[in-house]
C-alpha positions as CSV (number, residue, x, y, z in Angstrom):
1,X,8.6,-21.4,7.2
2,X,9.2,-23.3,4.0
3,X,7.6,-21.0,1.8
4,X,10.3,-18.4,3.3
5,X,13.3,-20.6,2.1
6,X,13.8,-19.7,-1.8
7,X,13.6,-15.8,-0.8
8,X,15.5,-16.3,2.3
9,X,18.8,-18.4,0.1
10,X,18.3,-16.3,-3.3
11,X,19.0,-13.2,-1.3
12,X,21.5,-15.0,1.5
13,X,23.9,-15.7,-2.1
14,X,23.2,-12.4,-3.8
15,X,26.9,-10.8,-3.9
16,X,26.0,-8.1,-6.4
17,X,24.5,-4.9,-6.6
18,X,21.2,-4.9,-4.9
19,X,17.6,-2.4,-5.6
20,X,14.7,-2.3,-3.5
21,X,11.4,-0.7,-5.2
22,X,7.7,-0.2,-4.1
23,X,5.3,0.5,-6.2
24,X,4.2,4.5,-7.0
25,X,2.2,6.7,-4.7
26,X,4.1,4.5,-2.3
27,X,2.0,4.1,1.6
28,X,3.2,2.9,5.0
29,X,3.5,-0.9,4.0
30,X,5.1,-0.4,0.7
31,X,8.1,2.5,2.3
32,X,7.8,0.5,5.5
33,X,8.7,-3.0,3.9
34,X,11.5,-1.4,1.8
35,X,13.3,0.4,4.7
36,X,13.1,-3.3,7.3
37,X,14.9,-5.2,4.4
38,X,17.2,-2.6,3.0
39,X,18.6,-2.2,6.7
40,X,18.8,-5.5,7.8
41,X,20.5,-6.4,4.2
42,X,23.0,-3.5,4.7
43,X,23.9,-5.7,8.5
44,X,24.8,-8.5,6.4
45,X,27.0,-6.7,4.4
46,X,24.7,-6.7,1.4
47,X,25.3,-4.0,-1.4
48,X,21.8,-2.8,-1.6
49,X,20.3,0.6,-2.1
50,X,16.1,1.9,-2.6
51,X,14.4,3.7,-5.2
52,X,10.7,4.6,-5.8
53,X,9.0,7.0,-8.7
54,X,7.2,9.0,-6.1
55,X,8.3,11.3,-3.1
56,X,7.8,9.5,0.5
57,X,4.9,10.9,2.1
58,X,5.7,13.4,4.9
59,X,4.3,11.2,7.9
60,X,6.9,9.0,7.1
61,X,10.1,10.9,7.5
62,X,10.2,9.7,10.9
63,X,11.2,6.4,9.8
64,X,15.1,5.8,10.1
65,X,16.6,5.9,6.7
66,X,14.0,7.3,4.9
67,X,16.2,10.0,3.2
68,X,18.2,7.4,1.1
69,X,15.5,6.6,-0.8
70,X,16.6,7.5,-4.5
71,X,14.1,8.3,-7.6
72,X,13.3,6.1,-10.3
73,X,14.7,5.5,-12.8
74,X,18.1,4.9,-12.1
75,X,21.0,4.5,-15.0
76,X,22.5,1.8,-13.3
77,X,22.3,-2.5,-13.7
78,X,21.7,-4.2,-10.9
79,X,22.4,-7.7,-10.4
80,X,19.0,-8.3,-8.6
81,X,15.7,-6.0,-8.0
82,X,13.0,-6.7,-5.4
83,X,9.7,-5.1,-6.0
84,X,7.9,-5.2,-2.3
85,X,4.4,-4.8,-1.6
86,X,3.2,-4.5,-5.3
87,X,1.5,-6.6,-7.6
88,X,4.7,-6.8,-10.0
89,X,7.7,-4.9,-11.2
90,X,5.3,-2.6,-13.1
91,X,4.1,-1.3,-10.5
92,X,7.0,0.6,-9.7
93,X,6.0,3.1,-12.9
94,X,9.2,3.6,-13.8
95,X,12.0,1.4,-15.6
96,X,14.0,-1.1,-13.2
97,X,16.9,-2.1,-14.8
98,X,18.4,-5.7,-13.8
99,X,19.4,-9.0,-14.0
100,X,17.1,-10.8,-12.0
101,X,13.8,-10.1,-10.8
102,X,11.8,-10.5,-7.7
103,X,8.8,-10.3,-5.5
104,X,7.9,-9.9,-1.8
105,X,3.8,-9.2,-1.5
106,X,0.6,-10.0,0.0
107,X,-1.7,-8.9,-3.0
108,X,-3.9,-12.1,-4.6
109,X,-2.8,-12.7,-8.6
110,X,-0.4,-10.4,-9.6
111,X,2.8,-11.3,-11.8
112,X,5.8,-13.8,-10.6
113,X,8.8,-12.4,-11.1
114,X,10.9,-15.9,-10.4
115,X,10.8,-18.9,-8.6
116,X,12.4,-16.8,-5.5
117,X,9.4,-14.8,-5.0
118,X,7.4,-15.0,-1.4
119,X,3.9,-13.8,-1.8
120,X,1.1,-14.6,0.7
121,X,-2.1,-13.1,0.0
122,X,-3.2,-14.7,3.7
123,X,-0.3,-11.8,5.5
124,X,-2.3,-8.8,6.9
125,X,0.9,-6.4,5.8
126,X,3.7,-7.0,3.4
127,X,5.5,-6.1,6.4
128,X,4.8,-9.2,8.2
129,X,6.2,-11.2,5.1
130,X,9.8,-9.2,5.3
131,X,9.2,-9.9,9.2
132,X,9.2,-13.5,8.3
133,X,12.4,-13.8,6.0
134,X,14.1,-11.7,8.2
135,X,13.5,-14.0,11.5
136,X,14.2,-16.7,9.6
137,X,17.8,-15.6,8.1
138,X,19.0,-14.3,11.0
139,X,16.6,-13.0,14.4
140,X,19.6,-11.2,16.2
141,X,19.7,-8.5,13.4
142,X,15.8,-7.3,14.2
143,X,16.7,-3.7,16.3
144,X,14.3,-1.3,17.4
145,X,14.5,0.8,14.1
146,X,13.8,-2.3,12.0
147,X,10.7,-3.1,14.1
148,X,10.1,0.3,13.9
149,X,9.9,0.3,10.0
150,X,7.9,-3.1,10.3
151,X,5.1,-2.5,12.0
152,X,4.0,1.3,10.9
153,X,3.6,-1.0,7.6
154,X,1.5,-3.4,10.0
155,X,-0.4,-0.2,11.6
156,X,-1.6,1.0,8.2
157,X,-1.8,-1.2,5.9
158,X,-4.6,-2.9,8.7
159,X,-6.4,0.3,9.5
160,X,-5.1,0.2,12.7
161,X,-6.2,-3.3,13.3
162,X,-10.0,-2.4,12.3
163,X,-9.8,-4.2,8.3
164,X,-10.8,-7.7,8.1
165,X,-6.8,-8.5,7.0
166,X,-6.5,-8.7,10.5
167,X,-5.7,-12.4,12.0
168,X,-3.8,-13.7,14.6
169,X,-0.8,-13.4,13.3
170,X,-1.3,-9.7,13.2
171,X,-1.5,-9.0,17.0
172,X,1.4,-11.8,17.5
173,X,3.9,-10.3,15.2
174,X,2.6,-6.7,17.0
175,X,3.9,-8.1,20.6
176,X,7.2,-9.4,18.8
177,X,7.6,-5.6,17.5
178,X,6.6,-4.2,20.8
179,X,9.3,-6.6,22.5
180,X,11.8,-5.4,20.1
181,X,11.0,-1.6,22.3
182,X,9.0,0.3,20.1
183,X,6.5,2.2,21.1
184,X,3.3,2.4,19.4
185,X,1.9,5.0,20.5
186,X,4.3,7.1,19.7
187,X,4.3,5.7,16.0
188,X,0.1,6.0,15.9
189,X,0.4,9.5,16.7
190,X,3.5,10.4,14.4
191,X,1.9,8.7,11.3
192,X,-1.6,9.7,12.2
193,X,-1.8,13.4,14.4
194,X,0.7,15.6,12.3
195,X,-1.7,17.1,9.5
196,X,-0.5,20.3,7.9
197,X,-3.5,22.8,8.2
198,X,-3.1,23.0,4.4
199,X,-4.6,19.1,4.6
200,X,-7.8,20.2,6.6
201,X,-8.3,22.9,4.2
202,X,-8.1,20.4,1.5
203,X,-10.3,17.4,3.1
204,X,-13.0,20.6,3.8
205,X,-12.9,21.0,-0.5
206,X,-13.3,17.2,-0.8
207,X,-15.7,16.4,2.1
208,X,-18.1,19.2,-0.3
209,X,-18.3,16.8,-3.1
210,X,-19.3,13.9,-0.9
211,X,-22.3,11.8,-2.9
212,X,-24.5,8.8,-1.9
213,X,-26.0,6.4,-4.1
214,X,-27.9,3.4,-4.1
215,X,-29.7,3.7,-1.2
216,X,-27.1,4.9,1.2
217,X,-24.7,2.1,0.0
218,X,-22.5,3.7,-2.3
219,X,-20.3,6.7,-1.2
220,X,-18.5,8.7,-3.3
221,X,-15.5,11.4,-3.2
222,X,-13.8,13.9,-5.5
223,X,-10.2,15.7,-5.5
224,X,-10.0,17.9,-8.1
225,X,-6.5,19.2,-8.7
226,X,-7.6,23.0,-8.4
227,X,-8.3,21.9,-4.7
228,X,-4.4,20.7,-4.4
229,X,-3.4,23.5,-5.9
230,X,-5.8,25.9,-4.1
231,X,-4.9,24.9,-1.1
232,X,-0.8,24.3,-1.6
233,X,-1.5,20.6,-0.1
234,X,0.0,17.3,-2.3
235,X,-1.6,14.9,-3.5
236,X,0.0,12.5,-1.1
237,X,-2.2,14.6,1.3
238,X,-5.1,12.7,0.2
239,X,-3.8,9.2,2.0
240,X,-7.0,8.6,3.9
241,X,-9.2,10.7,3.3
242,X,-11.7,7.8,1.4
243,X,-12.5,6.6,5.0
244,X,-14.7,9.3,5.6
245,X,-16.9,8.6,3.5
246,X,-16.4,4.5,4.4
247,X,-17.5,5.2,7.8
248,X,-20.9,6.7,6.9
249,X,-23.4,4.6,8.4
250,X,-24.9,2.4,6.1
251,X,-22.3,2.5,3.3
252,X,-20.8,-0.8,1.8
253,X,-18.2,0.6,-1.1
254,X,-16.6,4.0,-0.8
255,X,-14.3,5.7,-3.3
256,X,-12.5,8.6,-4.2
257,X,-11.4,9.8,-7.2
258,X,-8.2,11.7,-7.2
259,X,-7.4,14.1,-10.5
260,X,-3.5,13.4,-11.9
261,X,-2.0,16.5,-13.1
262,X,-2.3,16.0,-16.8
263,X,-6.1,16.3,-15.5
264,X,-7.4,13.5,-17.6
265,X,-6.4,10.3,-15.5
266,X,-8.0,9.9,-12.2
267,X,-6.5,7.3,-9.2
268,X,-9.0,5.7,-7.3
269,X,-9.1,4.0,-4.0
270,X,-11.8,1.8,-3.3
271,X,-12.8,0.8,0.3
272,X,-15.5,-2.1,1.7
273,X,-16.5,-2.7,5.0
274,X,-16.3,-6.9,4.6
275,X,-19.6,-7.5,2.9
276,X,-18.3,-6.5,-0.8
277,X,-14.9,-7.8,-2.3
278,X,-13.9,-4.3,-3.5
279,X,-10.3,-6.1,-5.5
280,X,-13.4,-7.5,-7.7
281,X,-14.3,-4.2,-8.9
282,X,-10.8,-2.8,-9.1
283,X,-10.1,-5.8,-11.3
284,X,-12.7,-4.7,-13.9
285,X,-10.9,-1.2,-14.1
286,X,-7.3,-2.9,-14.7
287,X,-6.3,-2.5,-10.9
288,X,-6.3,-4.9,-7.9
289,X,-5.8,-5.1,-4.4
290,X,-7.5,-6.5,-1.4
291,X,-10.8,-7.6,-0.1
292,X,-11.6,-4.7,1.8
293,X,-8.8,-2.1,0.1
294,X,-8.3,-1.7,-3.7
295,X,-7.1,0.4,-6.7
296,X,-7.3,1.4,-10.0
297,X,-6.5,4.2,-12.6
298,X,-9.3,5.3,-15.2
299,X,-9.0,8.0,-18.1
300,X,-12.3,10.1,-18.9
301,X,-13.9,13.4,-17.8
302,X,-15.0,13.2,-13.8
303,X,-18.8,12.7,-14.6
304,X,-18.4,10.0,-16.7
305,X,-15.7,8.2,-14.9
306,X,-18.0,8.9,-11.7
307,X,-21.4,6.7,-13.1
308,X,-19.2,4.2,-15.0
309,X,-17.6,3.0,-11.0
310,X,-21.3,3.6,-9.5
311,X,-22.7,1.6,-11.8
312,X,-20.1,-1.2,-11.8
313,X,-20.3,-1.3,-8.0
314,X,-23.8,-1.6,-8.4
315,X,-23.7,-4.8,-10.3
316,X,-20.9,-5.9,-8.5
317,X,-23.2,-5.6,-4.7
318,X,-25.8,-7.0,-6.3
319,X,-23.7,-10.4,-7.7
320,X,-21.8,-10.9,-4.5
321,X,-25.1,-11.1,-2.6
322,X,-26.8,-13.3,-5.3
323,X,-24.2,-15.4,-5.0
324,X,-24.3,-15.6,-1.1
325,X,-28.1,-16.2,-1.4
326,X,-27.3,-19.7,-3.8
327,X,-24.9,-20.3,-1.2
């Protein structure tokens, strides 16, 4: 637990005004990480409040404190901010207006806010970093809702234990949670089985522009934003919906390319099924990620944008297994 120490003592002496972030289009691990800390800080007393560009996706307003989440930006200086699950303080998308800086992650590279920052690229969730500082500073303070908040971050940010971030620290710090008397079924099924019929009439739109290339290896998926609007879903609506095309046999890279509402930029999310680093390509677009579960934003008309990540996946497949075949 060494690595845990600087995070653990920079926030044990904070006594001033405190703001937890996530980064925008926030998921399970980002919200989830923000909420475990922000409660557990507000048992010790802590002056601490959350804030995040974009609305909470609806599966999560089970989560307990969920409705104090704030909008960036706020007109207010705090004496520390702590961006969790991100790749930096920019990923929050907004201005963050403090004193200090810091960082609580598990994405590789990425920017180093201070000498405080805990970041472990090795951590299946970010969620099991906070799970760390947290049993470290004080164990006692971890209550069902706090385990609660921790592990839907664990759930999804490992596919429900199917992505090769899985380790055994994963199912471990899962029996903790479970001893802490949550039930995980329950949280499955709330996170996972409450889709709005507006979101099956969108994924029907989207599952129409489905495309394979390369010989089955490439899959490919658009949302247009005259489907959101079409069909009165959000684009938070979308969370997911690229593992469709993931789990079509023979497919090593999937992506989908979701249309912003200026109708220019386009957000993608890029899956692998272990064979292909899918962070490499990400990278080449400005983004990042994981191994098996990156990001990126690209400008450019939806054809264009379309063959430039086809063909960059292309010669990123074919480098990786060049490079397995020297090995």
């Amino acid at each position: 637990m060494e690595a845990v120490v600087p995070a653990v003592e920079r926030l044990k002496r904070e006594e001033g005004d405190i703001l937890l972030v996530t980064h925008h289009n926030p998921d399970g691990d980002g919200i989830g990480s923000m909420l475990a800390l922000y409660r557990f800080l507000k048992k010790k007393g802590k002056n601490v409040r959350m804030a995040m560009k974009d609305d909470s996706p609806h599966i999560y307003d089970f989560l307990p404190d969920v409705e104090k989440i704030e909008k960036l930006p706020i007109q207010h200086r705090f004496s520390l901010a702590v961006i969790l699950d991100a790749a930096g303080m920019y990923r929050a998308d907004a201005p963050v207006d403090a004193k200090e800086y810091m960082r609580i992650d598990h994405h590789i590279g990425g920017v180093f806010e201070s000498i405080n920052d805990y970041v472990d690229p090795y951590a299946s969730s970010t969620t099991v970093v906070v799970g760390r500082i947290l049993r470290e500073w004080d164990e006692s303070c971890i209550d069902k809702e706090i385990a609660t908040c921790l592990y839907t971050g664990l759930l999804t940010d490992t596919g429900s234990f199917k992505h090769n971030n899985v380790n055994e620290e994963a199912f471990e710090f899962a029996k903790y949670l479970v001893s802490k008397g949550i039930d995980p079924s329950e949280i499955a099924s709330l996170i996972f089985e409450r889709n709005r019929p507006a979101v099956i009439h969108l994924l029907h739109k989207v599952l129409s522009t489905l495309e394979l290339d390369y010989g089955g290896k490439i899959a490919s998926l658009v949302v247009r934003r005259e489907f959101i609007e079409d069909t009165g879903a959000e684009e938070e609506d979308t969370e997911g919906f690229v593992n469709f095309a993931r789990s079509i046999d023979g497919v090593e890279v999937a992506f989908i390319m979701i249309q912003k509402p200026d109708k220019k930029t386009w957000r993608v999310s890029i899956r692998g099924k272990g064979k292909i680093n899918v962070q490499k390509i990400a990278k080449k677009f400005g983004g990042g990620g994981h191994r098996d579960a990156a990001g990126c934003r690209i400008k450019g008309e939806e054809k264009e944008v379309r063959r430039k990540l086809i063909q960059t996946i292309k010669e990123e497949i074919n480098l990786q297994l060049e490079e397995k075949i020297k090995v």
